[in-house]
N, C-alpha and C positions, 0 to 999 in steps of 0.2 A: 480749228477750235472755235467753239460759239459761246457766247455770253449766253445764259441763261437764268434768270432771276432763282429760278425753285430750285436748281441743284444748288446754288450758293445757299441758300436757306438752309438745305438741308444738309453741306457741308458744315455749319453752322454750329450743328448741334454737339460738332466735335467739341469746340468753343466754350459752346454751352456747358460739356460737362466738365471741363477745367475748372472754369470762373465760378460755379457751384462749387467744386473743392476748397480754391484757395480764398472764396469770400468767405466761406464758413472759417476756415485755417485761421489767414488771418484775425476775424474777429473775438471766436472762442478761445484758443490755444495761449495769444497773452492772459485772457481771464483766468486758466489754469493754471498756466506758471506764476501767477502772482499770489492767488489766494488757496488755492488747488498743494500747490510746493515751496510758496515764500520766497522765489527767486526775486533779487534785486533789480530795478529797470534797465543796468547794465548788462546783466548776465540774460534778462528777456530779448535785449537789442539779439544780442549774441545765437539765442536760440533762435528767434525768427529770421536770423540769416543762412541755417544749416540747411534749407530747403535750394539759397539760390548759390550755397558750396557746391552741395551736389550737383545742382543744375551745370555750374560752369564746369566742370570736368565733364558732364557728359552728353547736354545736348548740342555742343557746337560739334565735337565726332559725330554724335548719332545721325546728324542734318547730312555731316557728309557723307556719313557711309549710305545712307539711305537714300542720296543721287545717285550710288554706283550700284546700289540693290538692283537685282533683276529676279522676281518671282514671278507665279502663276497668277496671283491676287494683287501685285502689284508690289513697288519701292518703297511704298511708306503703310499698308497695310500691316505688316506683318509686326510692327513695332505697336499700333494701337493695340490688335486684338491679343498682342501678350502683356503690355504696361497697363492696359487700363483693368482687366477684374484683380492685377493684384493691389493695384492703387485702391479700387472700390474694398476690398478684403480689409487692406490696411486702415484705410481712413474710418473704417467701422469700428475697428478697435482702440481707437485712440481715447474715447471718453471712457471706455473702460476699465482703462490702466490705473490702479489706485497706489503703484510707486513709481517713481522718478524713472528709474531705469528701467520697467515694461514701455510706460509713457514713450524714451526716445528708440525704443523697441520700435514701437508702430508708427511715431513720426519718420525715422530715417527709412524706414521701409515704404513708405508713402513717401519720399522725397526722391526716392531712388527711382522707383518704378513711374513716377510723373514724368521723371529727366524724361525716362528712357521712350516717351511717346509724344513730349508735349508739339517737339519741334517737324515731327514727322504730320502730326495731325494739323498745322500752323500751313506749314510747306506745301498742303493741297491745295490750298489758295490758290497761289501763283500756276504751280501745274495746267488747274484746267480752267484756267482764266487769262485772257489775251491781255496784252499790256494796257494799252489803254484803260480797261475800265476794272483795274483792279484795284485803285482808291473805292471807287462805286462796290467793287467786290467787298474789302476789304471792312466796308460801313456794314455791310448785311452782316459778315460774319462776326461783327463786334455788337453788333444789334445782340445778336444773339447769343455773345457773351455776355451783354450787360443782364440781358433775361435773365440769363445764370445768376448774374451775383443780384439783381432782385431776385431772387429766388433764393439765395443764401442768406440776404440780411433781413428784408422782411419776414421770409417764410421762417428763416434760421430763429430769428428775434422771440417770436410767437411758437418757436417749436422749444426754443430754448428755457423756455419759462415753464413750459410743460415738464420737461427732464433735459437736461442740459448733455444728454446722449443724444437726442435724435435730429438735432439739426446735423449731425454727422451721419445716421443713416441714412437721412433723404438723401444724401452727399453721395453714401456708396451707390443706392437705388439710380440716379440718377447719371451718374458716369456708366453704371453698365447699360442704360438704357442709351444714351448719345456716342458710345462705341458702337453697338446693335447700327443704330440710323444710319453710320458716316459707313460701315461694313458694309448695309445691303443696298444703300442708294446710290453711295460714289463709286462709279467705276471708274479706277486712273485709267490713261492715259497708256495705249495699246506700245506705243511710238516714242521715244524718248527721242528728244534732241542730244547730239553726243557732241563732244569737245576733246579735242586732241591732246590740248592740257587739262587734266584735271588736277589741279592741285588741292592739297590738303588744309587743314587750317591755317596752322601756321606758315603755310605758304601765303595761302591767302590774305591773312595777317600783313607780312612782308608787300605785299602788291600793293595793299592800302594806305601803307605808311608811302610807299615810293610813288605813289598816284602823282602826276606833276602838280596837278589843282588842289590837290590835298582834300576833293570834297568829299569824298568816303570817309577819311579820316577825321575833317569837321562834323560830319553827321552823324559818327559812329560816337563821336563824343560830347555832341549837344545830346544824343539817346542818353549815353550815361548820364548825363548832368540831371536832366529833365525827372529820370527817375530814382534819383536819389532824393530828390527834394521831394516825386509824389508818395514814391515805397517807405519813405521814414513815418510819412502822416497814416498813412495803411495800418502801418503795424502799430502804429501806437493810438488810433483814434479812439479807440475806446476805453484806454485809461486815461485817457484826454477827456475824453467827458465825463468820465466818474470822476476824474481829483482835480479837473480846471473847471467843468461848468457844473458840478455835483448829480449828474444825471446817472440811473443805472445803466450796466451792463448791455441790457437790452435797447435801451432807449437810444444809447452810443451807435448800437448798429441800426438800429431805425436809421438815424442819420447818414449811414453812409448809403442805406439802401434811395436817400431820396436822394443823394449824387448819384447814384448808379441808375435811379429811372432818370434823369436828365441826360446821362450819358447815352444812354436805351433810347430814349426821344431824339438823339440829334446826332447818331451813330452813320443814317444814311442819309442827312440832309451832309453831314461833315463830310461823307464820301463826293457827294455830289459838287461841294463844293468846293474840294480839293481836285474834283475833275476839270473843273471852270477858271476858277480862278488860280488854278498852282498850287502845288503843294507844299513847296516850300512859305509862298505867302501866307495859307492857311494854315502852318502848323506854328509859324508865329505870331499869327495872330492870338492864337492861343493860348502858348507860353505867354506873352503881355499879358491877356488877358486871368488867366489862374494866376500869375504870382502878385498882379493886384488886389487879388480875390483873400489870396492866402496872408498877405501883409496886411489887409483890415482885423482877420478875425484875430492876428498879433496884436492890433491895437485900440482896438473896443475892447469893453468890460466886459466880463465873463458873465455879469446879471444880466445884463442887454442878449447878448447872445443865448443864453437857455429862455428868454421869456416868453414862454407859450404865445403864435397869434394866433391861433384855430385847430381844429384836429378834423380830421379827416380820414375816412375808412383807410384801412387798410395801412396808410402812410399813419396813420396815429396822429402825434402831435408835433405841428410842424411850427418849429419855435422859429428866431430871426435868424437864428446859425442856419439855417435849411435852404434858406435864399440864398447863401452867401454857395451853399454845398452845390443849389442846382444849379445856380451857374455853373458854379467850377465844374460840374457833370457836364456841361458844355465846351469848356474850352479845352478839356481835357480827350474829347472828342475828336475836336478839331484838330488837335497832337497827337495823340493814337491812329487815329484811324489812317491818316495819311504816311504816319513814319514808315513801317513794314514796306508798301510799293516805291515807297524811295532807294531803299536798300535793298531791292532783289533785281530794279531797275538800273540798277550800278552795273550788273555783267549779265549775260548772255541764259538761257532758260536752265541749258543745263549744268547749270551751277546755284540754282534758286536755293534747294537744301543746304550747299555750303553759307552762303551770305547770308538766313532765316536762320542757320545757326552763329554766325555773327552776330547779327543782331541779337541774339541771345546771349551771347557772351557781354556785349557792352551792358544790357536792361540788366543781368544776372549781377556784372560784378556793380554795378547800382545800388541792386537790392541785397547783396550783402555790406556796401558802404552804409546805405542810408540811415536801416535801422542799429548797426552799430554807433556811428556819430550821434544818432539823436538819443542813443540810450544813456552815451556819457554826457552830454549836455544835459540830457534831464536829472542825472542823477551829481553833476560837477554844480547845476542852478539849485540844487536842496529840491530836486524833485518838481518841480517846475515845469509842467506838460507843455503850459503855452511856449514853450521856448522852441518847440519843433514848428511853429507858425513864422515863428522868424528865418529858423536855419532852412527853411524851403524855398521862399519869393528869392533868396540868396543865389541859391541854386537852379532857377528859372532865369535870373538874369542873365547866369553865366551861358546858357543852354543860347538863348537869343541871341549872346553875342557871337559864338558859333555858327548861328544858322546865317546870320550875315555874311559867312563866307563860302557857303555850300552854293555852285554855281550850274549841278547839274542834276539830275534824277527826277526828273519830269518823265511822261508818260513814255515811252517810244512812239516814233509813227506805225500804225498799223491797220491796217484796210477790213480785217472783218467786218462784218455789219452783225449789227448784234440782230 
Protein backbone atom coordinates (compact mmCIF):
# COMPACT_ATOMS: atom_id res chain seq x y z
CA UNK A 1 0.00 0.00 0.00
CA UNK A 2 1.53 3.41 -1.27
CA UNK A 3 0.85 7.02 -0.18
CA UNK A 4 -0.41 8.84 -2.93
CA UNK A 5 -1.23 12.56 -2.83
CA UNK A 6 -4.13 12.64 -5.85
CA UNK A 7 -6.12 9.60 -4.67
CA UNK A 8 -6.22 11.22 -1.21
CA UNK A 9 -7.39 14.43 -2.98
CA UNK A 10 -9.82 12.75 -4.48
CA UNK A 11 -10.89 10.58 -1.66
CA UNK A 12 -11.58 14.05 -0.44
CA UNK A 13 -14.32 14.77 -2.31
CA UNK A 14 -16.36 12.21 -0.15
CA UNK A 15 -15.58 15.02 2.64
CA UNK A 16 -16.31 17.30 0.56
CA UNK A 17 -19.85 16.49 0.01
CA UNK A 18 -20.71 15.90 3.83
CA UNK A 19 -19.28 19.40 5.13
CA UNK A 20 -21.45 21.13 2.12
CA UNK A 21 -24.53 19.39 3.85
CA UNK A 22 -23.97 20.06 7.34
CA UNK A 23 -22.50 23.72 6.88
CA UNK A 24 -25.44 24.81 5.01
CA UNK A 25 -27.74 22.39 7.92
CA UNK A 26 -26.10 23.89 10.49
CA UNK A 27 -26.27 27.43 9.51
CA UNK A 28 -29.80 27.83 7.65
CA UNK A 29 -32.10 25.18 9.68
CA UNK A 30 -31.62 27.31 13.11
CA UNK A 31 -32.78 30.49 10.84
CA UNK A 32 -36.01 28.29 10.21
CA UNK A 33 -36.82 27.19 13.32
CA UNK A 34 -36.59 30.36 14.86
CA UNK A 35 -38.30 32.72 12.51
CA UNK A 36 -39.72 30.06 9.84
CA UNK A 37 -41.83 28.07 13.15
CA UNK A 38 -41.11 30.25 16.48
CA UNK A 39 -39.35 27.50 18.27
CA UNK A 40 -37.68 28.54 21.46
CA UNK A 41 -33.65 28.39 21.71
CA UNK A 42 -34.29 25.33 23.88
CA UNK A 43 -36.39 23.47 21.71
CA UNK A 44 -33.76 24.72 18.62
CA UNK A 45 -30.70 23.29 21.01
CA UNK A 46 -32.92 20.02 20.99
CA UNK A 47 -33.65 19.97 17.09
CA UNK A 48 -30.15 20.48 16.08
CA UNK A 49 -29.21 17.38 18.12
CA UNK A 50 -31.67 14.94 16.16
CA UNK A 51 -29.17 14.57 13.39
CA UNK A 52 -26.27 13.32 15.96
CA UNK A 53 -29.45 10.89 17.83
CA UNK A 54 -29.49 9.36 14.61
CA UNK A 55 -25.98 9.35 14.01
CA UNK A 56 -25.31 7.52 17.37
CA UNK A 57 -27.45 4.54 16.84
CA UNK A 58 -26.20 4.05 13.54
CA UNK A 59 -22.90 4.90 12.49
CA UNK A 60 -20.94 3.18 15.16
CA UNK A 61 -22.72 -0.39 13.67
CA UNK A 62 -22.55 0.74 10.26
CA UNK A 63 -18.35 1.31 10.72
CA UNK A 64 -18.61 -2.17 11.88
CA UNK A 65 -20.59 -3.94 9.72
CA UNK A 66 -18.76 -2.32 6.91
CA UNK A 67 -15.08 -4.07 8.16
CA UNK A 68 -16.99 -7.40 7.87
CA UNK A 69 -18.65 -6.42 4.30
CA UNK A 70 -17.33 -8.23 1.43
CA UNK A 71 -18.54 -7.05 -2.08
CA UNK A 72 -17.65 -6.91 -5.58
CA UNK A 73 -17.26 -2.82 -5.26
CA UNK A 74 -16.02 -3.14 -2.13
CA UNK A 75 -16.77 -2.90 2.12
CA UNK A 76 -17.61 0.54 2.26
CA UNK A 77 -18.85 1.43 -1.31
CA UNK A 78 -22.12 0.10 -1.25
CA UNK A 79 -23.32 2.20 1.90
CA UNK A 80 -22.20 5.71 -0.14
CA UNK A 81 -23.80 4.83 -3.39
CA UNK A 82 -27.17 4.03 -1.43
CA UNK A 83 -27.06 6.98 1.56
CA UNK A 84 -25.72 9.60 -0.43
CA UNK A 85 -28.71 10.56 -3.54
CA UNK A 86 -31.17 9.79 -0.91
CA UNK A 87 -29.36 12.32 1.58
CA UNK A 88 -29.01 14.74 -1.72
CA UNK A 89 -33.17 13.97 -2.47
CA UNK A 90 -33.71 14.81 1.12
CA UNK A 91 -31.76 17.94 1.81
CA UNK A 92 -33.48 19.45 -1.44
CA UNK A 93 -36.60 19.22 0.22
CA UNK A 94 -36.06 20.73 3.48
CA UNK A 95 -36.48 24.58 2.44
CA UNK A 96 -39.63 23.63 0.89
CA UNK A 97 -41.54 22.32 3.75
CA UNK A 98 -43.87 25.25 4.83
CA UNK A 99 -45.20 23.19 8.10
CA UNK A 100 -43.44 21.77 11.00
CA UNK A 101 -44.13 18.35 10.57
CA UNK A 102 -43.09 17.96 6.41
CA UNK A 103 -40.05 20.28 7.77
CA UNK A 104 -38.79 17.03 10.39
CA UNK A 105 -40.28 14.93 7.39
CA UNK A 106 -37.05 15.74 5.22
CA UNK A 107 -34.75 16.66 8.21
CA UNK A 108 -35.04 12.98 9.87
CA UNK A 109 -34.77 11.51 6.34
CA UNK A 110 -31.47 13.42 5.82
CA UNK A 111 -30.22 12.39 9.19
CA UNK A 112 -30.94 8.87 8.65
CA UNK A 113 -29.55 8.33 5.35
CA UNK A 114 -26.07 10.72 6.24
CA UNK A 115 -25.65 8.03 9.36
CA UNK A 116 -26.07 5.48 7.02
CA UNK A 117 -22.75 6.60 4.86
CA UNK A 118 -20.90 9.17 6.70
CA UNK A 119 -18.64 6.65 8.58
CA UNK A 120 -18.10 4.25 5.76
CA UNK A 121 -16.93 7.17 3.41
CA UNK A 122 -14.46 8.61 6.74
CA UNK A 123 -13.10 4.77 7.09
CA UNK A 124 -11.54 5.02 3.40
CA UNK A 125 -8.93 7.04 4.79
CA UNK A 126 -7.24 4.63 6.82
CA UNK A 127 -8.02 1.60 4.33
CA UNK A 128 -5.75 2.97 1.65
CA UNK A 129 -3.41 4.92 3.51
CA UNK A 130 -0.21 3.40 5.42
CA UNK A 131 0.09 4.30 9.06
CA UNK A 132 2.54 6.82 9.09
CA UNK A 133 1.30 9.40 7.09
CA UNK A 134 -2.21 9.33 7.74
CA UNK A 135 -2.18 12.64 9.85
CA UNK A 136 -0.52 14.00 6.31
CA UNK A 137 -3.61 11.92 4.73
CA UNK A 138 -6.09 12.96 6.99
CA UNK A 139 -4.95 17.15 6.43
CA UNK A 140 -5.88 16.60 2.58
CA UNK A 141 -8.99 14.96 3.24
CA UNK A 142 -10.17 17.89 5.82
CA UNK A 143 -8.55 20.41 3.25
CA UNK A 144 -11.25 19.31 1.37
CA UNK A 145 -13.90 19.34 3.68
CA UNK A 146 -13.16 22.73 4.76
CA UNK A 147 -13.71 23.58 0.60
CA UNK A 148 -17.01 22.11 1.33
CA UNK A 149 -18.14 24.19 4.05
CA UNK A 150 -16.56 27.33 2.20
CA UNK A 151 -18.55 26.41 -0.14
CA UNK A 152 -21.61 26.11 2.15
CA UNK A 153 -21.13 29.38 4.05
CA UNK A 154 -19.79 31.69 1.60
CA UNK A 155 -21.49 30.38 -1.39
CA UNK A 156 -24.49 29.35 0.91
CA UNK A 157 -24.56 33.15 2.35
CA UNK A 158 -24.82 34.72 -1.25
CA UNK A 159 -27.09 31.93 -2.61
CA UNK A 160 -29.28 32.51 0.60
CA UNK A 161 -30.05 36.03 -0.03
CA UNK A 162 -31.18 35.13 -3.54
CA UNK A 163 -33.93 32.52 -2.24
CA UNK A 164 -33.25 31.04 1.03
CA UNK A 165 -34.02 27.45 -0.99
CA UNK A 166 -30.93 27.26 -2.95
CA UNK A 167 -28.15 27.06 -0.76
CA UNK A 168 -29.73 23.53 -0.04
CA UNK A 169 -29.86 22.67 -3.77
CA UNK A 170 -26.14 23.30 -4.38
CA UNK A 171 -26.11 20.96 -1.23
CA UNK A 172 -28.00 18.18 -3.06
CA UNK A 173 -25.98 19.02 -6.54
CA UNK A 174 -22.99 18.71 -4.87
CA UNK A 175 -23.23 15.41 -2.71
CA UNK A 176 -24.20 13.64 -5.81
CA UNK A 177 -21.51 14.89 -7.51
CA UNK A 178 -18.61 13.91 -4.46
CA UNK A 179 -20.40 10.40 -4.37
CA UNK A 180 -19.78 10.07 -8.51
CA UNK A 181 -15.82 11.10 -7.71
CA UNK A 182 -15.06 8.80 -4.40
CA UNK A 183 -17.34 5.68 -6.91
CA UNK A 184 -15.18 6.04 -9.91
CA UNK A 185 -11.71 7.05 -8.55
CA UNK A 186 -11.29 4.97 -5.29
CA UNK A 187 -10.88 1.55 -5.77
CA UNK A 188 -10.61 -0.12 -2.12
CA UNK A 189 -8.43 -2.35 -1.31
CA UNK A 190 -8.59 -6.03 -3.18
CA UNK A 191 -7.06 -7.72 0.18
CA UNK A 192 -8.39 -7.08 3.68
CA UNK A 193 -6.39 -7.61 6.67
CA UNK A 194 -8.58 -10.17 8.91
CA UNK A 195 -8.52 -10.53 12.64
CA UNK A 196 -9.47 -13.60 14.48
CA UNK A 197 -11.36 -11.49 16.93
CA UNK A 198 -13.66 -9.22 15.68
CA UNK A 199 -15.50 -7.70 18.06
CA UNK A 200 -18.67 -5.71 18.02
CA UNK A 201 -19.21 -2.27 19.48
CA UNK A 202 -19.85 -2.87 22.57
CA UNK A 203 -17.25 -5.21 22.90
CA UNK A 204 -15.09 -2.89 21.74
CA UNK A 205 -16.43 -0.34 24.06
CA UNK A 206 -15.54 -2.87 26.92
CA UNK A 207 -11.77 -3.30 25.66
CA UNK A 208 -11.37 0.63 26.09
CA UNK A 209 -12.76 1.03 29.30
CA UNK A 210 -10.27 -2.06 30.51
CA UNK A 211 -7.15 -0.66 28.35
CA UNK A 212 -4.54 -0.82 31.35
CA UNK A 213 -3.27 2.95 30.32
CA UNK A 214 -6.59 4.02 29.99
CA UNK A 215 -5.37 6.03 26.63
CA UNK A 216 -8.31 5.22 24.39
CA UNK A 217 -10.50 6.04 27.03
CA UNK A 218 -8.69 9.39 27.77
CA UNK A 219 -8.80 10.28 24.14
CA UNK A 220 -12.21 9.08 23.39
CA UNK A 221 -13.12 11.57 26.08
CA UNK A 222 -10.99 14.56 25.51
CA UNK A 223 -13.09 13.98 21.50
CA UNK A 224 -16.25 14.31 23.54
CA UNK A 225 -15.12 17.21 25.48
CA UNK A 226 -13.46 19.26 22.71
CA UNK A 227 -16.70 18.86 20.77
CA UNK A 228 -19.19 19.83 22.81
CA UNK A 229 -17.69 23.20 23.49
CA UNK A 230 -16.91 23.54 19.29
CA UNK A 231 -20.62 21.83 18.17
CA UNK A 232 -22.63 24.16 20.67
CA UNK A 233 -20.80 27.40 18.95
CA UNK A 234 -21.94 25.61 15.35
CA UNK A 235 -25.22 25.56 15.90
CA UNK A 236 -25.90 28.55 17.40
CA UNK A 237 -23.42 31.00 15.64
CA UNK A 238 -25.61 32.58 13.67
CA UNK A 239 -28.22 33.63 16.18
CA UNK A 240 -25.07 34.62 18.00
CA UNK A 241 -24.59 37.19 15.53
CA UNK A 242 -27.98 38.41 14.93
CA UNK A 243 -28.97 38.93 18.82
CA UNK A 244 -25.10 39.43 20.40
CA UNK A 245 -23.37 41.34 17.58
CA UNK A 246 -26.70 42.60 15.68
CA UNK A 247 -25.41 41.25 12.26
CA UNK A 248 -27.74 39.35 9.75
CA UNK A 249 -28.43 35.85 8.96
CA UNK A 250 -26.12 36.09 6.19
CA UNK A 251 -23.37 38.04 7.57
CA UNK A 252 -23.35 35.24 10.60
CA UNK A 253 -22.40 32.71 8.13
CA UNK A 254 -20.00 34.86 6.30
CA UNK A 255 -18.22 34.59 9.62
CA UNK A 256 -18.05 31.10 9.90
CA UNK A 257 -16.97 30.75 6.29
CA UNK A 258 -13.72 32.88 7.18
CA UNK A 259 -12.97 30.17 10.16
CA UNK A 260 -13.49 27.50 7.70
CA UNK A 261 -11.00 29.18 4.93
CA UNK A 262 -8.48 29.34 7.83
CA UNK A 263 -9.22 25.86 8.78
CA UNK A 264 -8.96 25.05 4.59
CA UNK A 265 -5.44 27.08 4.67
CA UNK A 266 -3.92 25.07 7.54
CA UNK A 267 -5.62 21.66 7.17
CA UNK A 268 -2.23 20.16 5.49
CA UNK A 269 0.21 22.24 7.16
CA UNK A 270 -1.76 20.78 10.64
CA UNK A 271 -1.24 17.22 8.97
CA UNK A 272 2.21 17.77 8.45
CA UNK A 273 2.79 18.98 11.66
CA UNK A 274 1.22 16.48 13.53
CA UNK A 275 3.53 14.13 11.42
CA UNK A 276 6.74 15.97 13.03
CA UNK A 277 6.07 17.08 15.97
CA UNK A 278 3.25 14.47 17.59
CA UNK A 279 0.09 14.41 17.53
CA UNK A 280 -0.78 14.36 20.66
CA UNK A 281 1.56 17.62 21.05
CA UNK A 282 -0.31 19.28 18.15
CA UNK A 283 -3.68 18.72 19.02
CA UNK A 284 -3.03 20.53 22.36
CA UNK A 285 -1.51 22.93 21.19
CA UNK A 286 -4.69 23.55 19.81
CA UNK A 287 -7.26 23.06 22.33
CA UNK A 288 -4.85 26.05 24.48
CA UNK A 289 -4.93 27.72 21.71
CA UNK A 290 -9.02 28.01 20.55
CA UNK A 291 -10.33 28.12 24.20
CA UNK A 292 -8.02 31.36 24.45
CA UNK A 293 -9.53 32.40 21.21
CA UNK A 294 -13.03 31.58 22.46
CA UNK A 295 -12.72 33.25 26.13
CA UNK A 296 -11.83 36.75 24.49
CA UNK A 297 -14.66 36.90 22.25
CA UNK A 298 -16.75 36.09 25.99
CA UNK A 299 -15.02 39.12 27.14
CA UNK A 300 -14.75 41.95 24.71
CA UNK A 301 -17.78 44.06 23.72
CA UNK A 302 -19.97 43.00 21.22
CA UNK A 303 -19.41 46.80 19.46
CA UNK A 304 -15.63 46.01 19.11
CA UNK A 305 -16.19 42.61 17.82
CA UNK A 306 -18.79 43.56 14.69
CA UNK A 307 -16.76 46.71 13.80
CA UNK A 308 -16.02 46.50 10.24
CA UNK A 309 -11.89 46.81 9.37
CA UNK A 310 -12.06 46.37 5.54
CA UNK A 311 -14.18 44.14 3.06
CA UNK A 312 -12.88 41.98 0.83
CA UNK A 313 -14.13 40.08 -2.39
CA UNK A 314 -15.76 37.28 -1.79
CA UNK A 315 -15.11 37.13 2.22
CA UNK A 316 -17.21 40.45 2.29
CA UNK A 317 -16.77 42.32 5.50
CA UNK A 318 -14.26 41.23 7.61
CA UNK A 319 -15.05 42.92 10.94
CA UNK A 320 -12.50 42.12 14.42
CA UNK A 321 -14.62 38.93 15.20
CA UNK A 322 -12.88 37.36 11.90
CA UNK A 323 -9.43 37.63 13.37
CA UNK A 324 -10.42 36.01 16.44
CA UNK A 325 -12.59 33.29 13.91
CA UNK A 326 -9.36 32.62 11.54
CA UNK A 327 -7.35 31.78 14.16
CA UNK A 328 -9.55 29.62 15.82
CA UNK A 329 -9.91 28.04 11.90
CA UNK A 330 -6.37 27.31 12.97
CA UNK A 331 -6.27 25.74 15.95
CA UNK A 332 -9.21 23.86 15.38
CA UNK A 333 -7.13 22.37 12.52
CA UNK A 334 -4.47 21.43 14.56
CA UNK A 335 -7.24 19.22 16.76
CA UNK A 336 -9.22 17.71 13.84
CA UNK A 337 -7.00 16.92 11.63
CA UNK A 338 -4.75 14.77 13.86
CA UNK A 339 -7.60 13.17 16.19
CA UNK A 340 -9.10 10.56 13.66
CA UNK A 341 -5.17 8.87 13.13
CA UNK A 342 -4.99 8.74 16.86
CA UNK A 343 -7.91 6.65 17.18
CA UNK A 344 -7.65 3.97 14.43
CA UNK A 345 -3.93 3.81 15.41
CA UNK A 346 -5.30 2.44 18.73
CA UNK A 347 -5.83 -1.31 17.01
CA UNK A 348 -4.76 -3.19 14.16
CA UNK A 349 -6.12 -2.30 10.30
CA UNK A 350 -8.75 -4.54 10.34
CA UNK A 351 -10.74 -3.13 12.84
CA UNK A 352 -10.25 0.69 11.36
CA UNK A 353 -14.32 0.84 10.61
CA UNK A 354 -14.99 -0.41 14.03
CA UNK A 355 -12.76 2.48 16.08
CA UNK A 356 -13.91 5.41 13.06
CA UNK A 357 -17.12 4.29 14.27
CA UNK A 358 -16.15 5.15 17.84
CA UNK A 359 -14.90 7.95 17.23
CA UNK A 360 -18.21 8.71 16.04
CA UNK A 361 -19.93 7.67 18.69
CA UNK A 362 -17.92 9.91 21.35
CA UNK A 363 -17.94 13.38 18.47
CA UNK A 364 -21.97 12.36 18.03
CA UNK A 365 -22.92 11.99 21.65
CA UNK A 366 -20.86 15.65 21.92
CA UNK A 367 -22.99 17.08 19.54
CA UNK A 368 -26.11 15.95 20.86
CA UNK A 369 -24.73 17.51 24.56
CA UNK A 370 -23.41 20.66 23.25
CA UNK A 371 -26.26 22.24 21.39
CA UNK A 372 -28.70 21.04 24.05
CA UNK A 373 -26.63 22.67 27.21
CA UNK A 374 -26.12 25.81 25.37
CA UNK A 375 -29.76 26.03 24.30
CA UNK A 376 -30.75 26.04 28.08
CA UNK A 377 -28.12 28.37 29.11
CA UNK A 378 -29.13 30.80 26.59
CA UNK A 379 -32.50 30.62 27.15
CA UNK A 380 -31.92 30.06 31.62
CA UNK A 381 -29.32 33.88 30.86
CA UNK A 382 -32.81 35.65 29.26
CA UNK A 383 -31.51 34.74 25.92
CA UNK A 384 -28.10 35.69 26.09
CA UNK A 385 -26.02 34.20 23.01
CA UNK A 386 -22.68 35.29 24.39
CA UNK A 387 -23.06 32.94 27.15
CA UNK A 388 -22.04 29.86 24.63
CA UNK A 389 -18.45 31.85 24.45
CA UNK A 390 -18.07 31.14 27.95
CA UNK A 391 -19.53 27.49 28.32
CA UNK A 392 -16.90 26.34 25.46
CA UNK A 393 -13.06 27.64 26.57
CA UNK A 394 -14.80 25.44 29.71
CA UNK A 395 -14.94 22.59 27.71
CA UNK A 396 -11.58 22.96 25.97
CA UNK A 397 -10.03 22.97 29.35
CA UNK A 398 -11.27 19.92 30.35
CA UNK A 399 -10.41 18.25 26.86
CA UNK A 400 -6.51 19.31 27.60
CA UNK A 401 -6.64 17.95 30.85
CA UNK A 402 -7.43 14.54 29.27
CA UNK A 403 -4.99 14.79 26.63
CA UNK A 404 -2.34 14.96 29.50
CA UNK A 405 -2.88 11.49 30.02
CA UNK A 406 -3.13 9.77 26.50
CA UNK A 407 0.49 8.17 26.43
CA UNK A 408 0.14 6.42 23.10
CA UNK A 409 -1.21 6.67 19.35
CA UNK A 410 1.42 8.02 17.58
CA UNK A 411 2.09 6.95 14.20
CA UNK A 412 3.10 2.98 13.82
CA UNK A 413 6.55 2.16 12.45
CA UNK A 414 6.29 1.37 8.87
CA UNK A 415 8.64 1.10 6.10
CA UNK A 416 6.75 2.06 2.85
CA UNK A 417 8.24 4.65 1.02
CA UNK A 418 5.96 6.93 -0.19
Amino acid sequence: MKFRYGKIFLLGFGFFGVSVVWGVYNAFVPIFLSEKFNLAPAWIGFFMTLDNIAALFIQPSVGAWSDRLRTKIGRRMPFILIGAPISAAAFGWIPLASVLPLFVAGTSTLLLSMALWRTPVVALMPDITPSKYRSQANGIVNFMGGIGAIFSFLGGAALYEMNPAYPFWMGSGLVLFSALMVFFFIKEPKEYEESEIQPGLLASLREVWADNDKSAMRLFAAILLWFVGYNAIEAFFTLYAKNHLGMTPADGTRLLGHLSLFFVLSALIAGFVGGKLGRRKTIMSGIFLLGGLLASLYLLPSKLLATVLTTVPVLGDVAVISIFLMAAGVAWALININSLPMVVDMVDDARIGTYTGLYYLFSTLAAILGPNVNGWIIQLTDNNYNSIMFVAPTFMLLAFLMMLGVTRSEAKPDSVIM
